[in-house]
C-alpha positions in Angstrom: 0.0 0.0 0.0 1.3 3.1 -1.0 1.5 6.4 1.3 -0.4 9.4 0.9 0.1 11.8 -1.3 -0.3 15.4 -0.4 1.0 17.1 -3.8 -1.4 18.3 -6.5 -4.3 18.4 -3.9 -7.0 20.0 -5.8 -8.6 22.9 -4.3 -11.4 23.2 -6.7 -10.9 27.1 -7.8 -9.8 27.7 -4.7 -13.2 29.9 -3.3 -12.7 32.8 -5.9 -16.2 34.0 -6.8 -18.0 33.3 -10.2 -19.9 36.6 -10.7 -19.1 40.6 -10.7 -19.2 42.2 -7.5 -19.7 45.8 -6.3 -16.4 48.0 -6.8 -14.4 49.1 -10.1 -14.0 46.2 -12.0 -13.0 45.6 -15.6 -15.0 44.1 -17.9 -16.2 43.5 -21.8 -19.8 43.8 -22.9 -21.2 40.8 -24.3 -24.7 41.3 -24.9 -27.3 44.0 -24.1 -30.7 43.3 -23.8 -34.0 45.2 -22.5 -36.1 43.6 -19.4 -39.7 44.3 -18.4 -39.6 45.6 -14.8 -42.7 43.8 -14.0 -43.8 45.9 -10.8 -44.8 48.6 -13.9 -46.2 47.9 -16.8 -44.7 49.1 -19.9 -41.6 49.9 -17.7 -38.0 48.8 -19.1 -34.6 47.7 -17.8 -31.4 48.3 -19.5 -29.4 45.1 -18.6 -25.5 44.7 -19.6 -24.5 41.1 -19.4 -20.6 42.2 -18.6 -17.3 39.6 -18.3 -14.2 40.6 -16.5 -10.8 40.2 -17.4 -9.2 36.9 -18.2 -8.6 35.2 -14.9 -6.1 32.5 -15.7 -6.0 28.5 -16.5 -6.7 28.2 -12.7 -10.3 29.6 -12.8 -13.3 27.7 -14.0 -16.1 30.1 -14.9 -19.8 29.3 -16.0 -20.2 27.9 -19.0 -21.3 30.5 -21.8 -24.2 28.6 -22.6 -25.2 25.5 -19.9 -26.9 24.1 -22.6 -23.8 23.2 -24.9 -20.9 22.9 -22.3 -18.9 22.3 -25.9 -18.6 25.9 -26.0 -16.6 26.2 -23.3 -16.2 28.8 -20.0 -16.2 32.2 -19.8 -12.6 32.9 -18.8 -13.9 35.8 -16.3 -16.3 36.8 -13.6 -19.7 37.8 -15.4 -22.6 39.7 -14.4 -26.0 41.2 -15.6 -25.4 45.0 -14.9 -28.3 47.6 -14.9 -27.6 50.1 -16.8 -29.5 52.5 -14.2 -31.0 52.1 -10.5 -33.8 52.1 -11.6 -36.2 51.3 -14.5 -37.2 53.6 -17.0 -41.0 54.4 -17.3 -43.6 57.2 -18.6 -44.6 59.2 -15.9 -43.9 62.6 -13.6 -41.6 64.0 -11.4 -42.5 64.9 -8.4 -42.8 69.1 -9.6 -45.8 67.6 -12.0 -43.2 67.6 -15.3 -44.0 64.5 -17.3 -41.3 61.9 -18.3 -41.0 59.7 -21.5 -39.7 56.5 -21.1 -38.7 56.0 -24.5 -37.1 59.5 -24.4 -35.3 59.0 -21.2 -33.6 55.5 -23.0 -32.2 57.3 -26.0 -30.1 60.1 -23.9 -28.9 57.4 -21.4 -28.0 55.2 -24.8 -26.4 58.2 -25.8 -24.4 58.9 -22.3 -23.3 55.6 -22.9 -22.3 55.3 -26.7 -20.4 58.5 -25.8 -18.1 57.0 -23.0 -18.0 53.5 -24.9 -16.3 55.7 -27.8 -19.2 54.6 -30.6 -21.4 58.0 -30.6 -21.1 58.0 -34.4 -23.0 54.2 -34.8 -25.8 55.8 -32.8 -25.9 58.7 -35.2 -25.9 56.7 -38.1 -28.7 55.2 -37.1 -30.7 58.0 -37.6 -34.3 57.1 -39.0 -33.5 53.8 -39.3 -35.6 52.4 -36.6 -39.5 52.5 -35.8 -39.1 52.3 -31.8 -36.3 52.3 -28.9 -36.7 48.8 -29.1 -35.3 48.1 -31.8 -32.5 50.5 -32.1 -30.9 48.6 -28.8 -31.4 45.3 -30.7 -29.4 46.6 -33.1 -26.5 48.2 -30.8 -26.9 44.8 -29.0 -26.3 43.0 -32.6 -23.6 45.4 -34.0 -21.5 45.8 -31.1 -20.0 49.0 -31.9 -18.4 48.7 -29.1 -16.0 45.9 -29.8 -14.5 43.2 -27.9 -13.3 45.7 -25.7 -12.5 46.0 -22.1 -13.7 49.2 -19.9 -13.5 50.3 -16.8 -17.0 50.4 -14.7 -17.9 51.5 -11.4 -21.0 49.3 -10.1 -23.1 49.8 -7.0 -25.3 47.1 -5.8 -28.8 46.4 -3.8 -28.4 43.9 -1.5 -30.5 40.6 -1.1 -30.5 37.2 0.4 -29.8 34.7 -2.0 -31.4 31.1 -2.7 -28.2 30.2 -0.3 -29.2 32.4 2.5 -26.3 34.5 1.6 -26.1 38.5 1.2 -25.8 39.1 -2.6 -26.2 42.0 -4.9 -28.7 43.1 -7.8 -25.8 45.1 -9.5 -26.1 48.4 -11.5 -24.4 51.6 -12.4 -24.7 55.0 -10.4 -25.6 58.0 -12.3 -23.7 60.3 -14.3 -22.9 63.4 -12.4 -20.4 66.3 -12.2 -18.2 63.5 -9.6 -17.6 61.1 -12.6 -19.3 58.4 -15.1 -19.7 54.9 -14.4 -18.1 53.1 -17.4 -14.6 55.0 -19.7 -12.6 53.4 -21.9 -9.6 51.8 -20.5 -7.0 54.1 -22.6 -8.7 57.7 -21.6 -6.1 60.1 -20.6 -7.9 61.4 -18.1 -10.0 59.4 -15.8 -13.2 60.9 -15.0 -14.3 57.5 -13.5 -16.6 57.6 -10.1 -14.9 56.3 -7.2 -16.6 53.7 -5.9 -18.0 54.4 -2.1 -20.1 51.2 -0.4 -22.0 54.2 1.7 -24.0 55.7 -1.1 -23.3 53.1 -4.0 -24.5 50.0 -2.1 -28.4 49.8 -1.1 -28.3 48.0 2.1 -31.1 45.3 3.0 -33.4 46.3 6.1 -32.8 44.4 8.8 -35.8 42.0 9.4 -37.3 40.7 12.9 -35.9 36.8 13.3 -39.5 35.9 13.6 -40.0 36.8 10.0 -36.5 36.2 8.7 -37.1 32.7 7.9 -40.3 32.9 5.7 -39.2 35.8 3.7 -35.1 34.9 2.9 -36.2 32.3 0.3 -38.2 34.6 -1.6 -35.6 37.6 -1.9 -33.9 38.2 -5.0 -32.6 35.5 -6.9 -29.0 33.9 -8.0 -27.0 34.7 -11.1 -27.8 32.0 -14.0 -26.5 32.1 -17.4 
């Protein structure tokens, strides 16, 4: 009988999380897509399904698609990133001034398109397209933005996952005179938002232990490909 061994122990990835986190992180775009915010109707997400950088032969990431494991693993930590707090809807501010939603997408696909570096796709696509719909299928399907990496500031909401661990519903501040919330990683001067957990991270209200139990399941929900 031989004697144990205690080289090459496999640690199985060693911990390191699978998915984006609150913070600056570095990532790629690899798809865009719009989400009905159902507590609304007619009311629309933005939703950037981000990857970040290339993490080594060490880390096993999700499969791109769990349905053809052929295709192999995303070599990163990904993440479905809001493109705003919240969703965008028709309705009033609080002064009685009324708000479109479609008209509130186009100038935050525009802030965007300008710090990506691909404001002259979204002018060429002047009168091309019959609704906001399908002008962000098409940004989605052109990719003007490349296979490119950028750097993003995210903020999160927390929530108890199926686990009964804290996780976050991730999405990016707002543009403001402190910064933007995505650049291009070869700007030469970084007008990036520093990221602070105080104001960028929506903490979960502490619930009663009586209640705790009943209500952690249905809380937010894990990260699936």
């Amino acid at each position: 009988m031989s004697n144990l061994s205690t080289k090459d122990i496999k640690t199985g990835g060693d911990g390191v999380s699978k998915t984006l986190e609150p913070g600056i992180n570095t990532c790629k775009i690899n798809n865009i897509t719009l989400e009905e915010f159902k507590f609304k109707e007619g009311a629309l997400n933005v939703m950037l399904h981000l990857e970040g950088e290339d993490l080594g032969s060490s880390f096993e990431g999700f499969f791109i698609n769990k349905d053809k494991p052929e295709a192999g693993r995303h070599k990163g930590k990904v993440g479905v990133v809001k493109l705003t707090e919240w969703a965008f809807a028709d309705g009033e501010t609080k002064s009685k001034v009324p708000v479109s939603r479609d008209q509130e997408l186009l100038k935050s696909l525009k802030q965007l398109c300008v710090s990506l570096g691909c404001l002259k796709w979204l002018e060429d696509q002047d009168g091309k397209h019959a609704n906001v719909q399908s002008l962000f299928t098409a940004f989605a399907k052109d990719k003007p933005f490349g296979n490119t990496f950028f750097r993003f500031c995210i903020g999160g909401k927390e929530y108890v996952n199926r686990g009964g661990y804290t996780a976050h519903e991730l999405f990016l501040p707002k543009y403001s005179k402190e910064g933007v919330p995505v650049e291009r990683d070869d700007v030469q001067m970084s007008k990036l938002l520093k990221f602070n957990a105080d104001t960028q991270i929506r903490k979960k209200k502490a619930e009663s232990i009586e209640t705790f139990g009943s209500t952690a399941s249905q809380s937010g929900s894990d990260f699936e490909l």
